[in-house]
Each structure stands twice: as C-alpha cells, then as structure tokens.
LUMZA-65093 format. One record per atom (N, C-alpha, C, O): residue in three letters; x, y, z. Coordinates in steps of 0.02 Angstrom, whole numbers, plus 32768, in hexadecimal, padded with zeros to 4 digits. Example, Ala and Ser with C-alpha at 12.3 -4.5 7.8 and 13.67 -1.06 7.14 Angstrom:
<rs>
ALA82947EE48186 ALA82677F1F8186 ALA82947F5B8186 ALA82C87F5A81A7 SER82827F908162 SER82AC7FCB8165 SER82858002818A SER829E80398192 
</rs>
This chain:
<rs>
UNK816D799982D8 UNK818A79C582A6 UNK816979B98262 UNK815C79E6823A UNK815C7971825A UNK81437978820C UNK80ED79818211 UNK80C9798881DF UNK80D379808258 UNK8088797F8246 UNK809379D0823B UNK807279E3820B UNK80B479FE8256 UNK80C87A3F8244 UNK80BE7A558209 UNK809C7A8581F5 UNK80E47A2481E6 UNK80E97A3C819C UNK80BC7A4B8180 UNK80A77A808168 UNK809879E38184 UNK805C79E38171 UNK80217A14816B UNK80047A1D8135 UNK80157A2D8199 UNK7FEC7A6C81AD UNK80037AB7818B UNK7FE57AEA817A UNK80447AA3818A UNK805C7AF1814C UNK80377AE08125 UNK7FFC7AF1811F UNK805F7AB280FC UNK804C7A9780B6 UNK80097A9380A5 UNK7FF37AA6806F UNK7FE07A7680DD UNK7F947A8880CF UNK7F757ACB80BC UNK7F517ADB808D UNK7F917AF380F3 UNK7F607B4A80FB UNK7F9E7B6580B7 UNK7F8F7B9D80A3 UNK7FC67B5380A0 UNK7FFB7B698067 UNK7FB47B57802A UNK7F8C7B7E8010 UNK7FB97B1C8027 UNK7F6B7B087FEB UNK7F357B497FF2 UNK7F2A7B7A7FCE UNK7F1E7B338026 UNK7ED07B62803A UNK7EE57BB78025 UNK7EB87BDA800D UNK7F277BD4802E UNK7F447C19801D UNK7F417C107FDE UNK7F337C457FC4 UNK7F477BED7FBF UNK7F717BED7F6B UNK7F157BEB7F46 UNK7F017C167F1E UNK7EEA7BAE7F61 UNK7EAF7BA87F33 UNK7E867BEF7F66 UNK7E517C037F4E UNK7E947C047F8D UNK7E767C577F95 UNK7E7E7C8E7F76 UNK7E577CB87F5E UNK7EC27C887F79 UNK7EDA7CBA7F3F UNK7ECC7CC37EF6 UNK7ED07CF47ED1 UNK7EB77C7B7EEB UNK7EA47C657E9F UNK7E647C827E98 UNK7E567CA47E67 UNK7E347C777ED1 UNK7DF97C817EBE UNK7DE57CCE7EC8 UNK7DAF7CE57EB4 UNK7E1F7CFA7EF1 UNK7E0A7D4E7EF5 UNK7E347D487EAC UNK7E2E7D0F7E94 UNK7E4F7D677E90 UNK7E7D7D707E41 UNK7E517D6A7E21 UNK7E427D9E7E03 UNK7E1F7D237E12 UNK7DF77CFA7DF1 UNK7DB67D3F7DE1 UNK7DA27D587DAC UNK7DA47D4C7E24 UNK7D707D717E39 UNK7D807DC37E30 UNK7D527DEB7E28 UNK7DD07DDB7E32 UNK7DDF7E207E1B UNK7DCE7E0F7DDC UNK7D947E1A7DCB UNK7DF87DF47DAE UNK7E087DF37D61 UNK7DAE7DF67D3D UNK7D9B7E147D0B UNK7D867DCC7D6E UNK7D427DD27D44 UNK7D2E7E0F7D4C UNK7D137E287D1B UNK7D357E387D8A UNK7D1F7E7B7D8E UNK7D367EA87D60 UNK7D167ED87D49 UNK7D887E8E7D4B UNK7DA27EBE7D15 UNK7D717EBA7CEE UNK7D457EE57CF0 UNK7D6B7E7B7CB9 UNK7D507E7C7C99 UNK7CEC7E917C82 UNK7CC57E967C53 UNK7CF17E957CB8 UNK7C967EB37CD6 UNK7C937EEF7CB5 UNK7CC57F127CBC UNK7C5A7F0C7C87 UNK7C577F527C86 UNK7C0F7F627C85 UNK7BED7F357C6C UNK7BF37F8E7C97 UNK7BAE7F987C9D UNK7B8D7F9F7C6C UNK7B537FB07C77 UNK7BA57F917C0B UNK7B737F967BEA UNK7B7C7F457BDD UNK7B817F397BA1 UNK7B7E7F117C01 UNK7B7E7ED07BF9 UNK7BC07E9F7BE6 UNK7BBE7E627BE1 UNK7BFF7ECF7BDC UNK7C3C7EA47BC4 UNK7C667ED97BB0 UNK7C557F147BAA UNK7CB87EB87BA3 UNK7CE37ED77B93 UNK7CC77ED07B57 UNK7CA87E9C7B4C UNK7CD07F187B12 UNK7CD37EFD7AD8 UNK7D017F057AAF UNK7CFC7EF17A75 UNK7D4E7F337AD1 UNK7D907F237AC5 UNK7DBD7F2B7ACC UNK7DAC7F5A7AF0 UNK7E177F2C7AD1 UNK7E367F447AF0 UNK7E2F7F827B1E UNK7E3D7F817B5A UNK7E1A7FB17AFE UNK7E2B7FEE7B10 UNK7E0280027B4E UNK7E17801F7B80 UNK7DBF7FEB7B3F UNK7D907FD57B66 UNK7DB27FA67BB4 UNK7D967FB37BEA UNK7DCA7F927BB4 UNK7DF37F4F7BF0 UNK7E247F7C7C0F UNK7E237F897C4B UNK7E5A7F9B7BDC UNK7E857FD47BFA UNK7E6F800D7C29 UNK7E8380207C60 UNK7E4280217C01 UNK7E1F805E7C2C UNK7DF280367C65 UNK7DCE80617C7F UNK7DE980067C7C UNK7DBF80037CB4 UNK7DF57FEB7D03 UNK7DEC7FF67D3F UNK7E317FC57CD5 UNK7E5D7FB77CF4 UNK7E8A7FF27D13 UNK7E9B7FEB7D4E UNK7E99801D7CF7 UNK7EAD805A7D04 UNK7E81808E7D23 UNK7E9680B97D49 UNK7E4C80897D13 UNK7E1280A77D50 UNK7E2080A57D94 UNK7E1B80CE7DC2 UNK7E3880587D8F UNK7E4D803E7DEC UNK7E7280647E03 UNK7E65807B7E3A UNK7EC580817DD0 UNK7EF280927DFF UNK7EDF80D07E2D UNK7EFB80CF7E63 UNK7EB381087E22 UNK7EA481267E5C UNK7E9A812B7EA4 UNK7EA381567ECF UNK7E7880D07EA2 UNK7E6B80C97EE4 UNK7E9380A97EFF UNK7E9780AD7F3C UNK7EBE807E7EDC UNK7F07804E7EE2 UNK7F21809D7F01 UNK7F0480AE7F34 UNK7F4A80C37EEB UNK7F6880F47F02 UNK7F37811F7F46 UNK7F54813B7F74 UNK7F0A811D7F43 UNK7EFC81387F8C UNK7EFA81137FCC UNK7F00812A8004 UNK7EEE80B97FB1 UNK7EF880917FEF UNK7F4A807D7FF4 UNK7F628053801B UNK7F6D80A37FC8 UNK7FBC80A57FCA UNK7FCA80DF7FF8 UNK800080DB8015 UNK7FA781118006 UNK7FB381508026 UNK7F8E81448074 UNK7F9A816680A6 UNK7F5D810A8070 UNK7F49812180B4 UNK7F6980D380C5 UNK7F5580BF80FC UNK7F8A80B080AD UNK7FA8806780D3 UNK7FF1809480F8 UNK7FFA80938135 UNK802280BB80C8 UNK804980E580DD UNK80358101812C UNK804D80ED8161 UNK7FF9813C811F UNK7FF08153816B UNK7FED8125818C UNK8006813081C3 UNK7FD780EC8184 UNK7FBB80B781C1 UNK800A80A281D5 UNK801780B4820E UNK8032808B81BC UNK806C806281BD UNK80A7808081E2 UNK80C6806A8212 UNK80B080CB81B5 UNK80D780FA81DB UNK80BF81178242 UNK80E481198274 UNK80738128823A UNK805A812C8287 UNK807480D882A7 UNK809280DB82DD UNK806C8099828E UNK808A806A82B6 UNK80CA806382C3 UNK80EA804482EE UNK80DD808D828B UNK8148807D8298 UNK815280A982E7 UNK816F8095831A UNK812580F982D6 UNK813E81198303 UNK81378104833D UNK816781078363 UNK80F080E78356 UNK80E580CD8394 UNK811E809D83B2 UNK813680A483EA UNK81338062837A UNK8152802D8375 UNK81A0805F83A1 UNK81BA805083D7 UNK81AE80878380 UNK81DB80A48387 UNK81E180C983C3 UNK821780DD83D8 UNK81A880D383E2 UNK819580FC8431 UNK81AE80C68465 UNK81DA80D1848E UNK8190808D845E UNK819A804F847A UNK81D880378470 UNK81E58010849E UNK81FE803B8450 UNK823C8001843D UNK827280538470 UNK8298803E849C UNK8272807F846B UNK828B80BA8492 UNK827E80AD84DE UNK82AB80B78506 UNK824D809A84EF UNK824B8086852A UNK824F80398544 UNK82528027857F UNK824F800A8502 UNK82797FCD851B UNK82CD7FD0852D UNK82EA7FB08558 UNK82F3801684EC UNK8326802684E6 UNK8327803B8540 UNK833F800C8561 UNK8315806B8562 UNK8329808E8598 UNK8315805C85BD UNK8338807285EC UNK82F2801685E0 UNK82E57FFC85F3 UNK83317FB785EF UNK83597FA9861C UNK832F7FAA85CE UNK837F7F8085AA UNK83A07F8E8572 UNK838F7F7D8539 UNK83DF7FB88587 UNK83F47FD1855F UNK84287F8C8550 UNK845D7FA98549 UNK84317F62854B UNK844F7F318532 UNK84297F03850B UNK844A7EE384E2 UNK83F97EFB850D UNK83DD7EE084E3 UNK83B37EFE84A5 UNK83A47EE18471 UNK83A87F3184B4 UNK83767F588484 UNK838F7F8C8453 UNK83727FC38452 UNK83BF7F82842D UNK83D77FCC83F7 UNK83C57FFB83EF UNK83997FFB83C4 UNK83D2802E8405 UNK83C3805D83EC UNK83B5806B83B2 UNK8381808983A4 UNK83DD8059838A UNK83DA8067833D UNK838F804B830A UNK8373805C82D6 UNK838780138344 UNK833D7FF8832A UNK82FD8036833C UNK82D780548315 UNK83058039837D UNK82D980848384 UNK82D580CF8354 UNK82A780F78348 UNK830180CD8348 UNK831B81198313 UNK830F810082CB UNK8312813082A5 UNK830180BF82A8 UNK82EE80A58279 UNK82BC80A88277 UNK82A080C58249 UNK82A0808E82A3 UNK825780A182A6 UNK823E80C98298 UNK821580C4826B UNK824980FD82B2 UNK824A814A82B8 UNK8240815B8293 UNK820A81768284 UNK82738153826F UNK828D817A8212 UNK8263815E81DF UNK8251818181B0 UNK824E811581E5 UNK823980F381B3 UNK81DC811881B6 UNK81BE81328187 UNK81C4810D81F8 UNK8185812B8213 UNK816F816881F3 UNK813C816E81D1 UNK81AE81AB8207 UNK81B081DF81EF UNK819C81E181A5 UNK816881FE8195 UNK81C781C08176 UNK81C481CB812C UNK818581AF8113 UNK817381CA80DF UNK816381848126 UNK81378165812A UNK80F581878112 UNK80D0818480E1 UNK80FB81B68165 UNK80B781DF816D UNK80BF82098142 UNK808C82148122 UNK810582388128 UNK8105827380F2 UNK810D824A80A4 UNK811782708074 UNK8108820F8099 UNK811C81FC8060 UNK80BF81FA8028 UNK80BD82187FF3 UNK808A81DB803D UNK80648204800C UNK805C82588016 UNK802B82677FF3 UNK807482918034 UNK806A82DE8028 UNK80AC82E27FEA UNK80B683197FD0 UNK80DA829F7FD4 UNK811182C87FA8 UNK80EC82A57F5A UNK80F982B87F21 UNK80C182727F6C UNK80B6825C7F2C UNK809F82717EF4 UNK80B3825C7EBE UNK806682A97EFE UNK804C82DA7EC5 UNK809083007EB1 UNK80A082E77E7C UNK80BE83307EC3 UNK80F283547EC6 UNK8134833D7E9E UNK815183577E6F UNK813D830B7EBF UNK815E82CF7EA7 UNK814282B57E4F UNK817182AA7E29 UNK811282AF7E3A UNK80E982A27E00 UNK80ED82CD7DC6 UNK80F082BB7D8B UNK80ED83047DDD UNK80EB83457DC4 UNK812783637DAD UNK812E838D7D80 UNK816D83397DE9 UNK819B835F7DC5 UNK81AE83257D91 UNK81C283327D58 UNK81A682EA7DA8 UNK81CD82B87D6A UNK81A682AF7D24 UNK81C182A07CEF UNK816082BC7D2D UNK814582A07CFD UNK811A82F27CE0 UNK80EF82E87CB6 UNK812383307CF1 UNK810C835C7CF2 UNK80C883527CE1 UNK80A783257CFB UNK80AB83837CAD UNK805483AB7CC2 UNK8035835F7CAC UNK7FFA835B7CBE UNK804E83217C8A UNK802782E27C7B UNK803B82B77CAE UNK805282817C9E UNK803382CB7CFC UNK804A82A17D20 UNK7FFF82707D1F UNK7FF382367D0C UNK7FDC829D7D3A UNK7F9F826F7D3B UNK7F7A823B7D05 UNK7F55820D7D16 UNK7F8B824B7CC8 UNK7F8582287C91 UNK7FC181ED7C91 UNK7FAE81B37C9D UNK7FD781F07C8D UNK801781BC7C95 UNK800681887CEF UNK800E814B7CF8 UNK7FF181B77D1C UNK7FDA81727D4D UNK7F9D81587D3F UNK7F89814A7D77 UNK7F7481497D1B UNK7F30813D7D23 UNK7F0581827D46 UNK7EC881837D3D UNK7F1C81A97D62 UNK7EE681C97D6C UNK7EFA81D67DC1 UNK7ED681FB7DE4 UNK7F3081B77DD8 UNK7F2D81C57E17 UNK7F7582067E1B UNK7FB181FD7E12 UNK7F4A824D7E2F UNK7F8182707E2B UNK7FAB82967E79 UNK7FCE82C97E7F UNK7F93825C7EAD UNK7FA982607EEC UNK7F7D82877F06 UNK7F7C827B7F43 UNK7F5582B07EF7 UNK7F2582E77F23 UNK7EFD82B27F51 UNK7EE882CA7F86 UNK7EEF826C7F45 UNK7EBD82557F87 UNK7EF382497FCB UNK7EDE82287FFA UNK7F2F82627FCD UNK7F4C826C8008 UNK7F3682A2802D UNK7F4082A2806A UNK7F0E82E78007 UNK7F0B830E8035 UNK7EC582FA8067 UNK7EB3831A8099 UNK7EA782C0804D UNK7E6182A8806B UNK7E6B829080A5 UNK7E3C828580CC UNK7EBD828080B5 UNK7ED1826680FF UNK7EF582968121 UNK7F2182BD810E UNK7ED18286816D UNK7EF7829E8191 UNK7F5382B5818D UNK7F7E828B8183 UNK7F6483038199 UNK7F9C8325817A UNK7FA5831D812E UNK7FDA83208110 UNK7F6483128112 UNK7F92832280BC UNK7F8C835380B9 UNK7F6C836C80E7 UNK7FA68385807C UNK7F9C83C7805B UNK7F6283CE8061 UNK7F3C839F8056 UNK7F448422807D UNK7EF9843E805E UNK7F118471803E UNK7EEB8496801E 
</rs>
C-alpha cells in the first residue's frame, strides 16, 4: 500500500514539474511577437486574445467528439440495460443520451446564443471567436 503511494507521489512530482514547464513554454509564446518582443501592454493583450479563436473552435470540436462518445456510450449501456436489467439503470442510459445529444447541438447554439446576449459586438467582446468555426464541423450551420 505505501510503495503505492510512493509511486503516486512520484508521477504527482513529474505532473506538477510538466505542467510547469508547458505554462513556462505557453507564457513565453505569449510573450513572442514577430517584430522581436512585446513592447507593451496592449501589444500582450492583443496576442493573447488572438488565441481565443482557436480556444473556441477546439471547444466546438472537443464537444462533437465527447457528445458522439456519450451517444455510443449510451447505445451500449441500453444494451447492458436489456441484457441485466438489475444491474444496469436505465436512467444511466437516457443520461447519456441527453447529455450526448446537447453536446453535439451545443457549438450550432453558440454564435446565436452570442448574438442575442451580447448583440452586433458579440464578436468583439469574445476575442474574435464568433462561433461560425462550428459550421467547419461536421452538422454545423452552412
């Protein structure tokens, strides 16, 4: 039990000085700009906010990915359900389901969604991401 630990506690270290050293290695990129350096706030803001575009589209395609696994997840746990119905809830299957479902339609509401709360400066107000790289995936809006 405690050489157990031990071995957490080790790969716990090795996670923590990994993590240190990607952050370490984002934050210098922030600060990276192609005419040789930040040269000032505004400059650091705008490059940092450049990112959220693509932050929000690998937010839209982690969604598709996650929701297609609920549903599968959810194909399977239906037929663990009909297979033992005493052990297997239903209710866990139909969660699935639902959670899967919203999933896959939840980046097609995000531009829409943007637009009504934050109206015509939606895109100014996110950095720049105004939900349209959902229609770049499979079932978004054309």
């Amino acid at each position: 039990m405690k050489l157990q630990q031990k071995r957490f506690c080790g790969l716990k270290k090795y996670f923590i000085v990994i993590s240190a050293v990607v952050l370490a290695l984002y934050v210098g990129e922030a600060f990276a700009d192609g005419s040789g350096g930040v040269t000032d706030l505004k400059s650091l803001v705008t490059q940092i906010t450049s990112s959220f575009q693509s932050l929000g589209e690998l937010m839209a395609a982690t969604a598709y990915l996650a929701g297609f696994g609920m549903t599968i997840a959810a194909i399977f746990k239906f037929k663990q359900h009909k297979d033992n119905p005493t052990q297997i809830p239903m209710g866990t299957a139909i969660a699935l389901l639902v959670v899967g479902i919203v999933l896959i339609f939840l980046p097609g509401v995000v531009g829409p969604a943007g637009t009504t709360i934050f109206g015509s400066k939606a895109d100014t107000l996110a950095g720049g991401y105004t939900g349209q790289g959902a229609k770049q995936l499979p079932g978004g809006n054309t």
